[in-house]
Backbone as JSON Lines, residues from 0, in Angstrom:
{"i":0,"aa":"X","n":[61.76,-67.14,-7.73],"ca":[60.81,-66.33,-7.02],"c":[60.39,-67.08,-5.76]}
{"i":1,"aa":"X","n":[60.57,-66.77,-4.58],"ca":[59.96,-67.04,-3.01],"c":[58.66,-66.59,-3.23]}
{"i":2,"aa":"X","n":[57.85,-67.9,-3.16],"ca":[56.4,-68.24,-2.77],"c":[56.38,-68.04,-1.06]}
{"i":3,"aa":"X","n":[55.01,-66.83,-0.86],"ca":[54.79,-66.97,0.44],"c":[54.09,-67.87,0.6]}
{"i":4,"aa":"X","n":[53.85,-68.76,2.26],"ca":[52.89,-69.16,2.49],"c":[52.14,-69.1,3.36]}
{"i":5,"aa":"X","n":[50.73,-69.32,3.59],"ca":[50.16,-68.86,4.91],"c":[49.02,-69.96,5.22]}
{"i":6,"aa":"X","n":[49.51,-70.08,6.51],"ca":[48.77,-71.25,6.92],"c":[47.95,-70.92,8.41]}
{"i":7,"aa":"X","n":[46.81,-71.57,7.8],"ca":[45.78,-70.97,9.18],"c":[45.52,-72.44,9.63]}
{"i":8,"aa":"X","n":[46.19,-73.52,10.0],"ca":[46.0,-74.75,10.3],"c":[46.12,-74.16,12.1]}
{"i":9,"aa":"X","n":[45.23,-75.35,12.74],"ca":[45.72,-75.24,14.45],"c":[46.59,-76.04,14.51]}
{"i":10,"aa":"X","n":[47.32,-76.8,13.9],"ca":[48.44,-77.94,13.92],"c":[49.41,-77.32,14.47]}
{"i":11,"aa":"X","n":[49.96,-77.11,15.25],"ca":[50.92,-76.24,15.81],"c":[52.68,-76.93,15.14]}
{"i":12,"aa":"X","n":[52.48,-77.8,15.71],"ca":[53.36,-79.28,15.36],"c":[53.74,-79.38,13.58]}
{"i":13,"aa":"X","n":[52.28,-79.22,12.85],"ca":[52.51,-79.32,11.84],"c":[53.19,-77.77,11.23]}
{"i":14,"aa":"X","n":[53.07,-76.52,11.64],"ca":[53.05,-75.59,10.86],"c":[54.47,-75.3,11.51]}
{"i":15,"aa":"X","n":[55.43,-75.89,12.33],"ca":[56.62,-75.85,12.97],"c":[57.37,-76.54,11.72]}
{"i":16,"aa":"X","n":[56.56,-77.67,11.52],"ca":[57.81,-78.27,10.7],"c":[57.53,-77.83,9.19]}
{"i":17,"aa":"X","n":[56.53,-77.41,8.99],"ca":[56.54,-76.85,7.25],"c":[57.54,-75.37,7.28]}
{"i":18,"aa":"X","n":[57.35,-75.12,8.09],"ca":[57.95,-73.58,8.52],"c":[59.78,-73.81,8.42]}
{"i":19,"aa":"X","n":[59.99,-74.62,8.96],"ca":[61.34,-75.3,8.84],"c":[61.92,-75.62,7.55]}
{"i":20,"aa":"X","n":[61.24,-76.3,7.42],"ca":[61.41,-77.47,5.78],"c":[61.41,-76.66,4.57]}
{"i":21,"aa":"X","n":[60.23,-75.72,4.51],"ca":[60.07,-75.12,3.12],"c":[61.16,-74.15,2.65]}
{"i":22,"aa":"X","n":[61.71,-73.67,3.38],"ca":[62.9,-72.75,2.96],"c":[64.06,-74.24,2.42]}
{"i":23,"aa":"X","n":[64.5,-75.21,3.01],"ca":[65.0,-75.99,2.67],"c":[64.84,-76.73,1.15]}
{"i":24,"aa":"X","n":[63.67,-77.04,1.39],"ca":[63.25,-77.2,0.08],"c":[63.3,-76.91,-0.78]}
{"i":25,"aa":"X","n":[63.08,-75.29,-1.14],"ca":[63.36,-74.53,-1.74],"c":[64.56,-74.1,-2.91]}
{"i":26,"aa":"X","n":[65.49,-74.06,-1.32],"ca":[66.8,-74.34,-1.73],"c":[67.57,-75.71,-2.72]}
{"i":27,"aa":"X","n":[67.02,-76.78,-2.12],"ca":[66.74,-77.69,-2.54],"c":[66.78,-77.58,-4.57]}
{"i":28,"aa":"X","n":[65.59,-77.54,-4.42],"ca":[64.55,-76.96,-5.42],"c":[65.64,-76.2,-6.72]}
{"i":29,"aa":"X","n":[65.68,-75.02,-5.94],"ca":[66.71,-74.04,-6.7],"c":[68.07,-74.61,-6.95]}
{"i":30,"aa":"X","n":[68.8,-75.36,-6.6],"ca":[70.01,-76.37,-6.65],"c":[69.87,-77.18,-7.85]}
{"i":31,"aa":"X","n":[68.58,-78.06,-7.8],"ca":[68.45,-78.72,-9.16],"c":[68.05,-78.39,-10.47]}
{"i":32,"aa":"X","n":[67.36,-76.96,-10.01],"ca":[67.1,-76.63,-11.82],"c":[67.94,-75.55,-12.23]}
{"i":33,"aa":"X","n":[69.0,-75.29,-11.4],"ca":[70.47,-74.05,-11.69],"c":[71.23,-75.47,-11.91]}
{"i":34,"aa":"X","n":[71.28,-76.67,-11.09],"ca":[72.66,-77.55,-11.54],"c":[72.29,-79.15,-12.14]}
{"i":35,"aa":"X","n":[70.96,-78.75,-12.41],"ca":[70.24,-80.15,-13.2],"c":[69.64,-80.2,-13.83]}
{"i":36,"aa":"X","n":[69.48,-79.24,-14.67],"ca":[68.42,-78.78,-15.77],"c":[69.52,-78.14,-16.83]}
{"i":37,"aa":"X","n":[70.1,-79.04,-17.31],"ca":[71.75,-78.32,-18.58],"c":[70.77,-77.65,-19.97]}
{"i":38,"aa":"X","n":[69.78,-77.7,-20.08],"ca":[69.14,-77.33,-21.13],"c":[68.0,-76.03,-20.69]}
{"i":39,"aa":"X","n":[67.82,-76.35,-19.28],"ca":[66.89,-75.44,-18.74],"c":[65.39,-75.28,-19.48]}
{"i":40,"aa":"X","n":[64.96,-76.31,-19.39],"ca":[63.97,-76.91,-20.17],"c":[62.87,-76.73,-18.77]}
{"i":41,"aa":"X","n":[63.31,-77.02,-17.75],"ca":[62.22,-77.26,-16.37],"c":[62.36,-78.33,-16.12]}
{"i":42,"aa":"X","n":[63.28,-80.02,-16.62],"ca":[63.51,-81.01,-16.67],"c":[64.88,-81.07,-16.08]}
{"i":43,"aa":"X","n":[64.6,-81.54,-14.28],"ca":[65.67,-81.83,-13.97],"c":[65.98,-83.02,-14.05]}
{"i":44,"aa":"X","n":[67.29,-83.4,-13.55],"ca":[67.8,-84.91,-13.75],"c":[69.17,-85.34,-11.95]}
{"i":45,"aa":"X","n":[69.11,-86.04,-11.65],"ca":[69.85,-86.76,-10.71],"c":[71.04,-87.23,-11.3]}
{"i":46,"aa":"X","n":[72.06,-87.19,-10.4],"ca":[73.1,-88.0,-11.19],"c":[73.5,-89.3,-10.5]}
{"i":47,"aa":"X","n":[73.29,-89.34,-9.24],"ca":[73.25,-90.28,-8.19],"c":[71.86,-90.25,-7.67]}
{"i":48,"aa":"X","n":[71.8,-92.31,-7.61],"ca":[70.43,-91.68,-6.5],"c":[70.87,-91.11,-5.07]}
{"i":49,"aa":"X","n":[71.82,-90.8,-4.35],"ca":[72.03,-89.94,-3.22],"c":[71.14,-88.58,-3.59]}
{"i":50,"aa":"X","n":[71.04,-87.99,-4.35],"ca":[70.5,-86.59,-4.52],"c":[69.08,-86.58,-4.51]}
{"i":51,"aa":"X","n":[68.84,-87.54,-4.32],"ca":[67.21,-88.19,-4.46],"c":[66.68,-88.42,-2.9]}
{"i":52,"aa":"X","n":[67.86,-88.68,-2.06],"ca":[67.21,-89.6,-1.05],"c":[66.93,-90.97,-0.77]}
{"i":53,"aa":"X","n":[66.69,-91.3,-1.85],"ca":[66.33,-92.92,-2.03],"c":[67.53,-93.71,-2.87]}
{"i":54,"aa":"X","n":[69.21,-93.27,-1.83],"ca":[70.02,-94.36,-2.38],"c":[69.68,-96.06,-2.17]}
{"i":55,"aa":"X","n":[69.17,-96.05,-1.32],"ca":[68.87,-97.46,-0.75],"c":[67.13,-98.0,-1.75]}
{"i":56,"aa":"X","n":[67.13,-97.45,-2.36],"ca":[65.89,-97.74,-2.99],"c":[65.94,-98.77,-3.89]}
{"i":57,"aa":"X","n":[64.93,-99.94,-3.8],"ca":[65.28,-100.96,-4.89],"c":[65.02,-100.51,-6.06]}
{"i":58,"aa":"X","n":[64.44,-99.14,-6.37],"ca":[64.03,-98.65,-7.53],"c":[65.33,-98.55,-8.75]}
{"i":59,"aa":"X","n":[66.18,-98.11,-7.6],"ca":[68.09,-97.94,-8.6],"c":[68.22,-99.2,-8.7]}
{"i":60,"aa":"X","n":[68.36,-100.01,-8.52],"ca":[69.27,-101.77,-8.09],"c":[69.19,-102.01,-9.69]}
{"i":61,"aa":"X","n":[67.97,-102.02,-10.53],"ca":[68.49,-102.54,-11.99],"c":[69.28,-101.53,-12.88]}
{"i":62,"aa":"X","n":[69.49,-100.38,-12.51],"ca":[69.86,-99.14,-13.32],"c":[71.85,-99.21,-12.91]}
{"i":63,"aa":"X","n":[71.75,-99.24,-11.55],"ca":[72.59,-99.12,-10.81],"c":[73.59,-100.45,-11.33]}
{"i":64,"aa":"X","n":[73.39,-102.0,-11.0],"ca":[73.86,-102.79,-11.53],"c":[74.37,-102.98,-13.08]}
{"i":65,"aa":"X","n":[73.99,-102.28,-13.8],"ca":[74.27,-102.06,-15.58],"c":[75.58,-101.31,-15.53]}
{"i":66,"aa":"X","n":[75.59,-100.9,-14.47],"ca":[77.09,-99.76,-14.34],"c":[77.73,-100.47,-14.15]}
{"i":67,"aa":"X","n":[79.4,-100.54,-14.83],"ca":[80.7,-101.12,-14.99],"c":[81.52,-99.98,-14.68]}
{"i":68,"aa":"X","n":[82.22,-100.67,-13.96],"ca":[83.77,-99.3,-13.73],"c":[84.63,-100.41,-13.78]}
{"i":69,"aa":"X","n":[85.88,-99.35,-13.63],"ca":[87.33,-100.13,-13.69],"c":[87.85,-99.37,-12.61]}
{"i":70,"aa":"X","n":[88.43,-100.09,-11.71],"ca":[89.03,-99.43,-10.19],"c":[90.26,-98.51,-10.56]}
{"i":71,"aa":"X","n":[90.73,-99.04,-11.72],"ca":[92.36,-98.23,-11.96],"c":[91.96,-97.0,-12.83]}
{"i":72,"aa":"X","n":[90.57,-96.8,-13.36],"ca":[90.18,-95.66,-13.8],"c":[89.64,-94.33,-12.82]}
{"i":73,"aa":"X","n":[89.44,-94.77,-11.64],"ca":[88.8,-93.75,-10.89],"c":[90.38,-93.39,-10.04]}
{"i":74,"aa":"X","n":[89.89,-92.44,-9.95],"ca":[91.21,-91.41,-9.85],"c":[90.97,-91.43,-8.11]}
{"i":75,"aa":"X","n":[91.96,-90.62,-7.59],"ca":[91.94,-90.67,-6.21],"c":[91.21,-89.57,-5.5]}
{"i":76,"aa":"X","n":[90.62,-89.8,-4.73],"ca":[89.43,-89.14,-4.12],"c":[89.3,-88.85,-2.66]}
{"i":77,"aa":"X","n":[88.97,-87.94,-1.55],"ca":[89.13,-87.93,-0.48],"c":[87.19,-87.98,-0.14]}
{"i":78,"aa":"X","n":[86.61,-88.99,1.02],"ca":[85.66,-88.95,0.97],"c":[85.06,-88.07,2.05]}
{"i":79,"aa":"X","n":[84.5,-86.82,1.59],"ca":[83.61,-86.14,2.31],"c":[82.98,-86.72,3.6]}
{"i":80,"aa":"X","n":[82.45,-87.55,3.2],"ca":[80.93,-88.6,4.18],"c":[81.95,-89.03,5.5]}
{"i":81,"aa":"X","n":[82.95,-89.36,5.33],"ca":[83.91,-89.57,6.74],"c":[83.67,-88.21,7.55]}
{"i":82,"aa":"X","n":[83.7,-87.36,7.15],"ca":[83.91,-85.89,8.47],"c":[83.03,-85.75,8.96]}
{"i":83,"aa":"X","n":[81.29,-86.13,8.55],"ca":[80.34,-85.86,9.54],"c":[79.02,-86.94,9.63]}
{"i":84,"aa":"X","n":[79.8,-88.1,9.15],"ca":[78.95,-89.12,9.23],"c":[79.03,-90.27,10.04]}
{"i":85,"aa":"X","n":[78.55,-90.86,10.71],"ca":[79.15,-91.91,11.51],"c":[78.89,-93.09,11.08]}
{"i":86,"aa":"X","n":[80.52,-94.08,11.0],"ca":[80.82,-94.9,10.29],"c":[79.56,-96.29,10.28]}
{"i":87,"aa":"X","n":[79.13,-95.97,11.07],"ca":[77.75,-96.96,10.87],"c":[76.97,-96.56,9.83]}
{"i":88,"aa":"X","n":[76.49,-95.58,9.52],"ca":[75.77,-95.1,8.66],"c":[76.42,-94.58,7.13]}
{"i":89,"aa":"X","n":[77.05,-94.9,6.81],"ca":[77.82,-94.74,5.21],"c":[78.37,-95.71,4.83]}
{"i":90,"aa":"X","n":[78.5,-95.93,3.38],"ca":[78.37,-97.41,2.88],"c":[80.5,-97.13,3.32]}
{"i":91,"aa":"X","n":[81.06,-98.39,2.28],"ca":[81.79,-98.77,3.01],"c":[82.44,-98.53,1.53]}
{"i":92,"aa":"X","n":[83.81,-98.48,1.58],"ca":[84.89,-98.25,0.32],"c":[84.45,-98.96,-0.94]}
């Protein structure tokens, strides 16, 4: 269900960018409890911290480090993040 909202702020600045954002959000929003909520309980879940925002967060670093892989188990992959990211800004192989 789309919540209206109405804002009588003089923030001009501010009611530009809520005006922007909240449909995003939204979407957002609706993404994780259709593809992160497997029980549909109202309890979503992340599978990466990328989906969070806060990959770089020291909050993952002890969760994150407990993880073991094996390189000859991950299968071959083409990486998305190359086509519209610039190579400064995405981690590295």
């Amino acid at each position: 269900m789309l919540h209206i909202i109405s804002f009588t702020d003089d923030n001009n600045e501010a009611l530009s960018f809520a005006s922007k954002m909240y449909l995003k959000l939204k979407k957002w929003h609706d993404f994780l409890y259709r593809e992160r909520d497997p029980n549909n309980e109202g309890i979503i879940y992340i599978r990466h911290p990328w989906e969070s925002g806060m990959d770089n967060s020291p909050a993952f670093d002890d969760v994150l480090e407990k993880i073991q892989s094996n390189a000859a188990q991950i299968p071959d992959y083409e990486r998305e993040d190359i086509k519209f990211v610039d190579k400064g800004q995405r981690p590295s192989d």
